[in-house]
N, C-alpha and C positions, 0 to 999 in steps of 0.2 A: 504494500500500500504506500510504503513510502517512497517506494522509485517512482510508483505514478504520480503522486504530489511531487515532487521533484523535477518531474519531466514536466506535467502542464507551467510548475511556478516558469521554470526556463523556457517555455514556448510564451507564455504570455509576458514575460521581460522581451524576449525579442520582437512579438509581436508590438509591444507600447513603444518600443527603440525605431519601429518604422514607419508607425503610427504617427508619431511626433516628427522624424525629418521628413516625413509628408507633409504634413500641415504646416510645418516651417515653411516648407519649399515653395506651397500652392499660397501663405499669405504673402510670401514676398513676392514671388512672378506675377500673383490676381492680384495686388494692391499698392506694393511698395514701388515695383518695374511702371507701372502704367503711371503712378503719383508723378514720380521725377521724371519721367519724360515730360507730362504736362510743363510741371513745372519750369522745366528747361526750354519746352518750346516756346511759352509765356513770358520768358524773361522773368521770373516771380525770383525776387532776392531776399528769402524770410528772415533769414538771418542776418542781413544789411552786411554779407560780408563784401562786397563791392569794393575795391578802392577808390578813391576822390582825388582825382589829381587837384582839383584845386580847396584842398582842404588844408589848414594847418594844422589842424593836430584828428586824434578819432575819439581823445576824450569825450566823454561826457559827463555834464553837470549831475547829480544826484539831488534831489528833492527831498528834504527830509521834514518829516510835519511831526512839531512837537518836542518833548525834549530827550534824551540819550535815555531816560530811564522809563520815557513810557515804549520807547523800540529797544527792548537787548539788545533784540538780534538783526 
């Protein structure tokens, strides 16, 4: 009885191991492939990581409301 428990736990860890890089595979090729191509054809820059040639610097200001001990963090 215990090599059959044995044998299904090991078919069902292999089956969940193919399971999984399946579903990996189908949300990145059905969702992530088709996003960035959009995106790339769209010119969409979400990240603003763009350079500025006529920029002088890429800082940016922080806004802060209130005083250091009502934001810790």
């Amino acid at each position: 009885m215990r090599k059959i428990f044995d044998s299904f736990k090991r078919l069902g860890r292999g089956l969940g191991l193919a399971i999984a890089y399946a579903l990996a595979g189908l949300f990145y090729f059905a969702i992530l492939g088709p996003y960035s191509i959009v995106s790339r054809v769209a010119a969409r820059d979400l990240l603003q990581q763009r350079p500025d040639p006529k920029a002088k610097t890429y800082w940016r200001r922080v806004r802060v409301s209130g005083t250091r001990s009502d934001r810790p963090f």
